[in-house]
C-alpha positions as CSV (number, residue, x, y, z in Angstrom):
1,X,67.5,31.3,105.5
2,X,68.5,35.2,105.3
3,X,70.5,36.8,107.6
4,X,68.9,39.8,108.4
5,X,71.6,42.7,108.9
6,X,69.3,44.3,111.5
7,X,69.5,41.6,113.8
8,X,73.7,42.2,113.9
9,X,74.8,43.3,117.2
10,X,76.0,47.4,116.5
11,X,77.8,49.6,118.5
12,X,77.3,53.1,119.1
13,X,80.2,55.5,120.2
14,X,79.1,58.8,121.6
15,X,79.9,61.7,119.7
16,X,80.7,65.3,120.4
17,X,78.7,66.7,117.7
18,X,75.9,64.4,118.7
19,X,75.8,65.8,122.6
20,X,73.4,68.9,122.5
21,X,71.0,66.8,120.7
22,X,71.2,63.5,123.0
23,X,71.4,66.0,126.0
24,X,67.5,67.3,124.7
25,X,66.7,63.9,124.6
26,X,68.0,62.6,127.8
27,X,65.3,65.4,129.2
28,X,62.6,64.7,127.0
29,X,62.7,60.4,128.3
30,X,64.2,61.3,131.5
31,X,66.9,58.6,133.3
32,X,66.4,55.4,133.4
33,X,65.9,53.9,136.9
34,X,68.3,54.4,139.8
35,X,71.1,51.6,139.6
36,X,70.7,51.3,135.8
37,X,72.8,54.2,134.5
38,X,74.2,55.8,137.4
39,X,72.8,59.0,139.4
40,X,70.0,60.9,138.1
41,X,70.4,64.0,136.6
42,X,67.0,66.1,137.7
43,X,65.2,65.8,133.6
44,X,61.8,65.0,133.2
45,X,60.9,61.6,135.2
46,X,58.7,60.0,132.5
47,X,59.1,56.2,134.2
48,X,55.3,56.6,135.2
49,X,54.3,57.1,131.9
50,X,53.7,53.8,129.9
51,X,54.3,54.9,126.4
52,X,55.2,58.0,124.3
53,X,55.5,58.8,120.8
54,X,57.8,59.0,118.2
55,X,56.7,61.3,115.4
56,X,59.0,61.9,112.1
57,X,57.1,64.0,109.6
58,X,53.4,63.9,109.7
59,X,54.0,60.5,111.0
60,X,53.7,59.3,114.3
61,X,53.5,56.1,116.2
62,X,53.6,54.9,119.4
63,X,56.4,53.9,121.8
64,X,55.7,50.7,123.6
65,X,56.9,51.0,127.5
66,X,59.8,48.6,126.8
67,X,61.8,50.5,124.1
68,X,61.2,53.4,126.4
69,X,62.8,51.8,128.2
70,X,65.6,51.1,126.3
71,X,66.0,54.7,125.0
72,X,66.5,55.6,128.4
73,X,69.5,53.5,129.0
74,X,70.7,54.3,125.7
75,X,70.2,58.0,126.1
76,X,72.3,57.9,129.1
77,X,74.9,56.0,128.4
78,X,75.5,57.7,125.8
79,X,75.3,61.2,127.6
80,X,78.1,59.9,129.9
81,X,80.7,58.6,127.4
82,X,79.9,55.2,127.6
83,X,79.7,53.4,123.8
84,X,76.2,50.9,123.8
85,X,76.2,47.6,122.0
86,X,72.4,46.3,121.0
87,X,72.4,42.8,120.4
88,X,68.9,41.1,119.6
89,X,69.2,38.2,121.5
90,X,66.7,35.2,120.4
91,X,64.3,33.7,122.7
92,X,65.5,30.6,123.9
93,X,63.0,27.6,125.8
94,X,63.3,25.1,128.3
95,X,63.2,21.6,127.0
96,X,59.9,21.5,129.9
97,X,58.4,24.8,128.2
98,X,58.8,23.2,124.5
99,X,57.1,19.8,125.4
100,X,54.1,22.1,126.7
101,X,54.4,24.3,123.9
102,X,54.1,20.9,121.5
103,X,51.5,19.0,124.0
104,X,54.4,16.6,124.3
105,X,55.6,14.1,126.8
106,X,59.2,15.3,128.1
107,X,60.3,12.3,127.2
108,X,59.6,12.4,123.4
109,X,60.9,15.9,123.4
110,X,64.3,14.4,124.4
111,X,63.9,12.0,121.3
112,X,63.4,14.6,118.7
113,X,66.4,16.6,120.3
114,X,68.4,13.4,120.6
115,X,67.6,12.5,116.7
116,X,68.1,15.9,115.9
117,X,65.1,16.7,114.6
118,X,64.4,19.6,117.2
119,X,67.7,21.3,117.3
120,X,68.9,22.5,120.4
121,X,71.7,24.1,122.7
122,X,73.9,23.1,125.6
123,X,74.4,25.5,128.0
124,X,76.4,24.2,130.8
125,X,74.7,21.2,132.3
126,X,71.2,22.9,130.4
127,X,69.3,22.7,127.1
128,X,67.5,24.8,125.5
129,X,65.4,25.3,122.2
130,X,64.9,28.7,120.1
131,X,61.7,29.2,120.1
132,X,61.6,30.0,116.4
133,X,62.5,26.1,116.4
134,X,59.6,25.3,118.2
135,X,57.6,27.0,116.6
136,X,58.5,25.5,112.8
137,X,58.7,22.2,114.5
138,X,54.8,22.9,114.9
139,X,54.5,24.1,112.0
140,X,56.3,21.1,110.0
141,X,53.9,18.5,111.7
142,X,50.9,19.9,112.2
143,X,50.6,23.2,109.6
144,X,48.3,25.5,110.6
145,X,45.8,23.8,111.6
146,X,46.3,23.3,115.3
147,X,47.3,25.7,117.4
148,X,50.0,25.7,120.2
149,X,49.4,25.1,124.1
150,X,47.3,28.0,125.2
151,X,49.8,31.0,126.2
152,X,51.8,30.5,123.6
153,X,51.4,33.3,121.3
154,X,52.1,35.7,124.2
């Protein structure tokens, strides 16, 4: 597999040349909730609305509620100085929530991890599975024809 250089946790260091500009921003998505970032700063308090958009050109899209999220802690961090690292994490499983996810018995979800078949992770006394494991586990053994436990594609 490809590492994809997106996925690479980055850094960004606030700029003096970049403060005007982040400033018009941090009024146009407002501050992020109270305790998040620190005190609030009187911009625009767009946490009621649920999305926005981003347009570049004649282009335009929509900004799902999460990453506006996200640009609001970014936004003010990086208004007060403070350097933001964004690291993708990857969604990681129980060893319960994979044996649903595969209409497994615990038991023979312990087998394939123990054969090393399903890889897996120790955390602490803890396992758990990437769920892009999981899911090409699934995959491998049944193609496309089946599909996962119900909620699994949310």
């Amino acid at each position: 597999m490809t590492a994809n250089p997106a996925m690479d946790p980055r850094t960004f260091v606030p700029r003096g040349s970049s403060a005007e500009a982040l400033e018009r921003l941090r009024d146009l998505v407002g501050d992020p909730p109270q305790g998040s970032s620190g005190a609030a700063t009187g911009a625009i308090d767009l946490r009621g609305v649920e999305s926005a958009v981003v347009s570049v050109g004649a282009e335009s899209a929509p900004l799902p509620p999460q990453l506006l999220d996200a640009l609001r802690l970014l936004v003010a961090a990086l208004c007060d100085g403070r350097p933001v690292t964004v690291s993708p994490q990857e969604h990681m499983v129980t060893p319960h929530e994979a044996a649903e996810l595969l209409r497994l018995s615990r038991a023979d979800l312990d087998q394939l991890m123990e054969s090393g078949r399903l890889p897996y992770r120790a955390i602490g006394r803890h396992h758990r599975i990437l769920l892009t494991d999981v899911l090409a586990y699934h995959r491998a053994i049944h193609g496309d024809r089946a599909g996962l436990a119900a909620g699994a594609e949310d």
